[in-house]
Structures are given as structure tokens and as C-alpha cells.
C-alpha positions in Angstrom: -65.5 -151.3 84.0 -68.9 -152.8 85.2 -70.9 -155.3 84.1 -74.5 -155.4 85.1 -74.1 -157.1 88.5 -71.2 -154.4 89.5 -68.4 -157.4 88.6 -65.3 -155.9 87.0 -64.0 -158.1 83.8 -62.4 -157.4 80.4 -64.7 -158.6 77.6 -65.2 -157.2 73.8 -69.3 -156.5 74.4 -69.3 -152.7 75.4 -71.1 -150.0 74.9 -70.7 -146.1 76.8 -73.4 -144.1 79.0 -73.3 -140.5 79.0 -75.4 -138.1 81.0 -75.4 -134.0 81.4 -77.1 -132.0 82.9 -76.3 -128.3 84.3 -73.9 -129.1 87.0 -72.3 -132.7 85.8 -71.3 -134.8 83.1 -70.2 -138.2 82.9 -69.6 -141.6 80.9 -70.1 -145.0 82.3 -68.5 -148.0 80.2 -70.4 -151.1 80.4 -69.0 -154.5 79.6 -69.9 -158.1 79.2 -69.0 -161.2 78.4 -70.8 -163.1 75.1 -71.5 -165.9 76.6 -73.6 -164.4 79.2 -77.3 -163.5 78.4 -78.1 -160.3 77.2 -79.8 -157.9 79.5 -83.1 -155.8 78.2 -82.7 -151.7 77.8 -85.3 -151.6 81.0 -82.5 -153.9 82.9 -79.4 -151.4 81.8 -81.5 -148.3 82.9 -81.7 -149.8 86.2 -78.1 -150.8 86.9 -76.9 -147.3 85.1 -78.6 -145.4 87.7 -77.4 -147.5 90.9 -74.0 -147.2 89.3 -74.6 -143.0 88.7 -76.2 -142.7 91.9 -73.2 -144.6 94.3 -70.9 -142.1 92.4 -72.7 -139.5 93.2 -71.0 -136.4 95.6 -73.1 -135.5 98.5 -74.2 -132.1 97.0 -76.1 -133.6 93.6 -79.4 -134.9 93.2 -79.9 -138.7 93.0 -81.7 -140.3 89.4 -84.3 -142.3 89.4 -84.5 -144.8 86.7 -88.5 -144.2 86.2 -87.1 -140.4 85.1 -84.6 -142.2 82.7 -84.8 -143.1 78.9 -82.1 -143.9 76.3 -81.5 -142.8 73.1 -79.2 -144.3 70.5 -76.3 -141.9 68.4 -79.3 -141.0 66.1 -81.8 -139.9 68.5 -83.9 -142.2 68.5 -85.3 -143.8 71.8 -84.4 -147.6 72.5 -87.4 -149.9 73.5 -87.1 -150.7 77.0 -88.3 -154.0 76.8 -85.9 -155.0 73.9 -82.7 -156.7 74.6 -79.7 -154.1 74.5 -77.5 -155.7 71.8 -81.0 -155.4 69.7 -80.7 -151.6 69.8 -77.6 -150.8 69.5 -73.9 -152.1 67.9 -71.2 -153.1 69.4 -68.9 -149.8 70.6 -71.4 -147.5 70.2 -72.7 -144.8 72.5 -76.5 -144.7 74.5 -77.3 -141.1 75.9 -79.6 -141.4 79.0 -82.0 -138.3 79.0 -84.3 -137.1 81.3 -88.1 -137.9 81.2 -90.5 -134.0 81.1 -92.7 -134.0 84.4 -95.5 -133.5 82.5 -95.1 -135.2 79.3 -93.8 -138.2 77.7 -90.3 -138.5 76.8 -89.4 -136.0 75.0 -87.5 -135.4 71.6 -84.5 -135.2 73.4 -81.9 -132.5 73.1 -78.5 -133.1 71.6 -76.3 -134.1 75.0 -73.5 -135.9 76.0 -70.3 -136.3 78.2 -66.6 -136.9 78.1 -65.2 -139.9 79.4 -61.5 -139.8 81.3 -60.7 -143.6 80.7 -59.0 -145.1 77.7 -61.6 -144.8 75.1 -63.0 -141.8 73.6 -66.7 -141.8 73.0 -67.8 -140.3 69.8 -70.8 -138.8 69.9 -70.7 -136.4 72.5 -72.0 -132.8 72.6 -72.4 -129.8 75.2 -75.5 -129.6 74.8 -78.4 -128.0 76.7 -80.1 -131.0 78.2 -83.5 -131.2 79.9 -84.0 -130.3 83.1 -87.1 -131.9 84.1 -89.4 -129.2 83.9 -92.8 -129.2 82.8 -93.2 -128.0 79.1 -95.1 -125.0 80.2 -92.0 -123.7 82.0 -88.5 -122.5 79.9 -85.7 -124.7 81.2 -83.1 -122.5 82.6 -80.1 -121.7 80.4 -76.6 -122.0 80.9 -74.7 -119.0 81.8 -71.6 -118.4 79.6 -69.4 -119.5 82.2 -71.4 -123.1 83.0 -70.9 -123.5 79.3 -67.6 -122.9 78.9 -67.0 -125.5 81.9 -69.0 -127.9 80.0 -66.7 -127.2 76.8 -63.7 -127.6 78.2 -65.1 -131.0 79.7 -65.0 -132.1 76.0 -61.8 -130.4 74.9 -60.0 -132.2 78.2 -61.5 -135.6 77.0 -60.0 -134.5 73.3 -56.4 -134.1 74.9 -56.3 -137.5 76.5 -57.7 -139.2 73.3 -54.5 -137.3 71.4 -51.5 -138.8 72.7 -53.5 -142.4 72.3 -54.3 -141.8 68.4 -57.8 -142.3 68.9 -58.1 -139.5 66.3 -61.5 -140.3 64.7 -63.1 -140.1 68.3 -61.7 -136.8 69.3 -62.7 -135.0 65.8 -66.1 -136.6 66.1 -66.2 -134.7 70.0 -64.6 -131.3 68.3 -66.8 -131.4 65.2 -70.3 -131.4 67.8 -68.6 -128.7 69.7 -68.2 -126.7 66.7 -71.7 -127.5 65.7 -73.4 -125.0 68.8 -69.8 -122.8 69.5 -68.5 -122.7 65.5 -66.1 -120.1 66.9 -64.8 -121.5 70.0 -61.1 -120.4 69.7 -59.6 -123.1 71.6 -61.9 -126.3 69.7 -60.7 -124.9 66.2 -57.4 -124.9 67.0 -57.4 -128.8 68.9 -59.4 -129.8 65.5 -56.2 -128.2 63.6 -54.1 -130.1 65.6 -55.8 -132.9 65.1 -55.8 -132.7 61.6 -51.9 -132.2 61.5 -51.6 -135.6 63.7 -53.5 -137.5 60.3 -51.4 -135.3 57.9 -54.8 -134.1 56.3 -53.3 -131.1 56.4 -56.0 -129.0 54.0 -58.6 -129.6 56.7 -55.6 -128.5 59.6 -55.2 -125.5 57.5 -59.3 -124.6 57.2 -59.4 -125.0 61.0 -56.7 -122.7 61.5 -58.0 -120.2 59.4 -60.8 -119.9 61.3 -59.5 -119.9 64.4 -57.1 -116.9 63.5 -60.0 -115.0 62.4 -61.3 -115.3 65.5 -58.2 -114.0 67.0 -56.5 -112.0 64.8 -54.5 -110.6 67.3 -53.1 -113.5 68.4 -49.5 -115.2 67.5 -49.7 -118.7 68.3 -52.7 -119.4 65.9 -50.8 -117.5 63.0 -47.5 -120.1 64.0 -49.7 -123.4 63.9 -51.4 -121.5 60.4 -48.3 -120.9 58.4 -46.7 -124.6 59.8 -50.1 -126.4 58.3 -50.0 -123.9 55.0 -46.0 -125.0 54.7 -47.0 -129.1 54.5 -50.0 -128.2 52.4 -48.1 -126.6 50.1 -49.5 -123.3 50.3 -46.1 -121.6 50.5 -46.7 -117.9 50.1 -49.7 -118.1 52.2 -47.3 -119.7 55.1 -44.8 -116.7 54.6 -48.1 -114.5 55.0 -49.3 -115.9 57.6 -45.9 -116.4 59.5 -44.9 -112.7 59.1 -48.3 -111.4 60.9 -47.3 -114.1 63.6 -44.4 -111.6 64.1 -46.4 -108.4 63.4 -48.2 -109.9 66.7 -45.8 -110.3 69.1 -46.9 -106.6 70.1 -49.7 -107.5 71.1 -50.1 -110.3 72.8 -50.2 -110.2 76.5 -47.4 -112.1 77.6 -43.4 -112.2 76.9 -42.3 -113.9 73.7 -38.5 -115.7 74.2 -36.0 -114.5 71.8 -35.8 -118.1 70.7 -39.7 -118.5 70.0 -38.9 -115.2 67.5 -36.0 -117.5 65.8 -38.4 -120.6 65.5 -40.3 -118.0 63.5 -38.0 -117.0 61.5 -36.4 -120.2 60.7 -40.5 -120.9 59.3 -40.5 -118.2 57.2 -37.8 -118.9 56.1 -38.2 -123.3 55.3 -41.4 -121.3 52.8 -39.5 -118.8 51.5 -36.8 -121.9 50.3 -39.7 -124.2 49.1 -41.5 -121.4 47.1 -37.9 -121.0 45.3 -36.4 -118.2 47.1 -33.1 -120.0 48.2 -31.3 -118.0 48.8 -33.6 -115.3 51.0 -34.2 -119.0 53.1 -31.2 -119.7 53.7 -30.1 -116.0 54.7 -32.4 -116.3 57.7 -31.1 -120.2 58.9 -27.5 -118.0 59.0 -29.1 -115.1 60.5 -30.7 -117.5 63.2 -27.2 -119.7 63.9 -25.1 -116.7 64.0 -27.2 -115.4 67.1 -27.7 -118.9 68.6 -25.2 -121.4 67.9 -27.5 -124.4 68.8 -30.5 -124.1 67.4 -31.1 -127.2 66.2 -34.3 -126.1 63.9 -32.2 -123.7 62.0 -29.1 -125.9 62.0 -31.3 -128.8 60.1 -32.6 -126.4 57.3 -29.3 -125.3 56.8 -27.6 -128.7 56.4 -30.7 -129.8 54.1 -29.6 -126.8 52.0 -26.2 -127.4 51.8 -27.2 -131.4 50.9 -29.7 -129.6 48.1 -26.1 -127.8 47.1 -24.1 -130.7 47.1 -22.0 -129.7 50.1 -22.2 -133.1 51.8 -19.0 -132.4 53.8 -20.7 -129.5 55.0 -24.1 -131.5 56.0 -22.5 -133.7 57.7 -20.4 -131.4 59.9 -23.6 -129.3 61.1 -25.8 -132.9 61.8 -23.3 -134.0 64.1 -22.7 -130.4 65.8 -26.8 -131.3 66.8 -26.3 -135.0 67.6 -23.5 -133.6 70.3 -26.2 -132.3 72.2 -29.0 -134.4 71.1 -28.0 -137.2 70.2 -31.3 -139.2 69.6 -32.3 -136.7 67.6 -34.6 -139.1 65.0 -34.6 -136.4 62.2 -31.4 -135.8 62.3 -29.9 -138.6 62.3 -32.0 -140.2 59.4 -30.5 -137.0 57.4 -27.3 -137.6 58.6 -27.7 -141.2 57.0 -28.9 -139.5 53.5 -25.3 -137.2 53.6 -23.4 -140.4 53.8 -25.4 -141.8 50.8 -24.6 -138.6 49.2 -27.9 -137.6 49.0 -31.1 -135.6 50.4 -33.5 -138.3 52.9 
């Protein structure tokens, strides 16, 4: 991290870059210290581009700051001659666009870029940025491959931001993504997930909806469906959606493990216990151990049933059959704890 002399420092002043064009995109994270004087937009512009242009690879055209403006998260162009923390808060993004030849600045097009480092800017979008051309000529579009490499620039930057719960960052990325590719496959089904990690599981289960409609074929979207529509509640629509998970192993194009088609089962059948079918529930759990001994998913909804049935004896015996071979096993051993109280955790 830079400040505006190229000296690396911690402070809590920052705000983040981004840039796109048709072959790149990229975030700079600029710093600085409160006590030091605070540099005009005109003065940021300039350091930016040395910054973009010493990063540069040998095959891509240099900037030139007289081509740059900035823009805030709104839009709306930052005066030049104003001080930075004037125009802008604390944290928040600046997207550097591209001046027409022929024109002033333009209304600038919705763009921005992921950033690999430990923050996750928020408002970023793949979007079709100017290219510089004068306004009589149509910029060049994207082909569909350029634009999928640009999408998965933003779904990579979503993947890093997940394991570091900067959750309302990534959906704020997935959400623009949506906003031009509403039916990108792979961005509905992150935005699922990421709805799962924040338990809002309604929106998890919206996501997922739409993502199996766009690939109603597939298996693994109808798997992460039914699991949201279980903790939402939605228990028949879980089984549903569960069951074409299996109708779909046909046809997918790749081998499904036997024990991926007993994770299924054991799904169907945690929704077929919590709608009130019991007994149906825990039919498949046995069906499941009897094959494979040590499946610990099935082995966990069968000692919760047997705690549901009083049979703490029973319980306890099957939670420390899994804690043999796992035996920091979180779950189980918090149920464990609830058989010894004599009751469910």
C-alpha cells in the first residue's frame, strides 16, 4: 500500500482505484497518514497513473493522466482541484475513466475492478468502459469470451473476500454482476452461498432458484437449493428440490460418488423428518449406515432421532462411533454434550 510519494505505511485514511478497460483490470489502495496534508483529486490522478503505468506489462498501453478523470460510487465526477477527502469518505471507492478524444469527459460507463489484497472493494462492475474513441465512432464490444474473463475477475475477488467474512463487499460485487449478466450461472450460485454464510437464508434460497432455472439440468444447484429451502423452512420444497438433484445425476457430465448419492439421501431425508414424516427420515439415515458404516452425516441425524425418542443410550453410542474417527468433530461433540444432559442441543 502506497501513499502519494510511493512510501509504504499502515494508516486508517484509504480509499481504492479501480480501472478497466478491454484487456485489464485493476485496484490500487491508497493510504495516508492524518496528520499529513491532504492531496488535491488533480495530485491523486497524477500519482495513480505513475503507480498504473510502473505496473504495467510490456504488452499494454501506458495512461496518461491528462486522459484520466475520477468519478465517485455515484457517478458523479470529482473536482480536480478539490482536496480528495472533500470528495469522497473515508473507505470508499474512486473509478478512474477514460477522457473521449473528442469530447469532454464523458457520462461515464458503469466500470470497475477486483482487487486481490485484503479488502474487497464494493462497488465494482464488469462493465463496458470507454475506449477512447471519438463519439462518432461505436467503441468496440467485448466478445463473449473477454466478458466472461472480466466476470470471473469479479467472482475470483468474491472467493477471497468469503473465507475473510467481508460478506457485505462480496454481495455488493455479485449484485452489479447480476445487474448486466442476471443469469450468470456461477454469480447466482456465489450470491447463494453468500447468503447461506449470513443465515439470510430466504435470499440464499431466491438466488438458488434462479440459478437452477438456469440450469435445470444440473445437480449441484438442486443440492445447494434443497439445503437453503431445509434452514428456511421450506421443507417440502427441499424434498422437491433434493429428489430432482437425484433425477439429475443422469445427466450431468461427470461421475457422481456413491457417497455424494448418500449425502443426498441423508437431505431428503433431515426434510422428510422436519416436515413430520419420521419415520420415512429415519428409514433413509438406516438405509445410508447400513451401506456405509461411517458416514458421519447420516450417523448424526440418526443419533438426533433417537435423542428426539428418548434413546439417550443409543445417542450416545452412535456420537462416539464418529468421534473415533473424528474426533474434533464440533457438531458432534456439542450433541454428545446434550445426550449426557439428557436432552436434544
Amino acid at each position: 500500500f502506497f501513499d502519494l510519494h510511493g512510501n509504504a505505511f499502515a494508516s486508517r485514511m484509504k480509499f481504492y482505484i479501480h480501472f478497466e478497460d478491454q484487456k485489464r483490470v485493476s485496484t490500487t489502495k491508497f493510504e495516508w497518514k492524518e496528520e499529513l496534508d491532504l492531496p488535491t483529486v488533480d495530485h491523486v490522478i497524477h500519482r495513480y497513473v505513475a503507480i498504473f503505468n510502473d505496473n504495467l506489462k510490456a504488452q499494454d498501453g501506458a495512461l496518461d493522466a491528462a486522459q484520466i478523470y475520477f468519478t465517485n460510487e455515484e457517478d458523479e465526477a470529482l473536482d480536480s482541484s478539490a482536496s480528495i477527502k472533500s470528495q469522497i469518505r473515508n473507505g470508499e471507492d474512486i473509478f478512474a475513466r477514460l477522457r473521449e478524444v473528442s469530447s469532454e469527459a464523458k457520462a461515464p460507463t458503469k466500470a470497475a475492478a477486483p482487487e486481490s489484497s485484503t479488502k474487497v472493494a464494493p462497488k465494482t462492475q464488469p462493465a463496458r468502459p470507454a475506449t477512447g474513441q471519438s463519439a462518432s465512432e461505436p467503441a468496440p464490444q467485448p466478445t463473449p469470451k473477454e466478458e466472461e474473463v472480466i466476470i470471473q475477475g469479479f467472482l475470483n475477488v468474491v472467493k477471497q473476500a468469503m473465507p475473510k467474512r467481508s460478506f457485505a463487499q462480496a454481495l455488493k460485487i455479485l449484485q452489479h454482476v447480476l445487474n448486466l449478466y442476471p443469469t450468470h450461472l456461477e454469480c447466482l450460485r456465489l450470491t447463494g452461498k453468500v447468503y447461506e454464510s449470513i443465515k439470510k437464508w430466504d435470499l440464499a434460497v431466491e438466488h438458488y432458484q434462479k440459478a437452477a432455472a438456469s440450469d435445470p439440468d444440473g445437480m449441484d444447484v438442486f443440492i445447494e437449493l434443497g439445503n437453503a429451502q431445509y434452514w428456511a423452512g421450506q421443507y417440502p420444497d427441499s424434498i422437491h428440490s433434493l429428489n430432482t438433484a437425484i433425477e439429475n445425476i443422469g445427466k450431468v457430465n461427470y461421475r457422481v460418488e456413491e457417497r455424494q448419492v448418500n449425502d443426498l439421501k441423508v437431505l431428503i431425508g433431515r426434510s422428510m423428518y422436519a416436515n413430520g414424516n419420521q419415520d420415512s427420515g429415519i428409514a433413509l439415515f438406516a438405509n445410508v449406515i447400513e451401506g456405509c458404516s461411517d458416514h458421519t452425516m447420516a450417523l448424526q441425524e440418526y443419533s438426533k432421532a433417537c435423542v428426539d425418542r428418548s434413546k439417550y443410550a443409543d445417542a450416545v453410542r452412535i456420537s462416539l462411533s464418529i468421534l473415533v474417527g473424528n474426533p474434533n468433530d464440533k457438531q458432534t461433540r456439542g450433541h454428545l454434550l446434550g445426550c449426557r444432559l439428557g436432552s436434544r442441543p
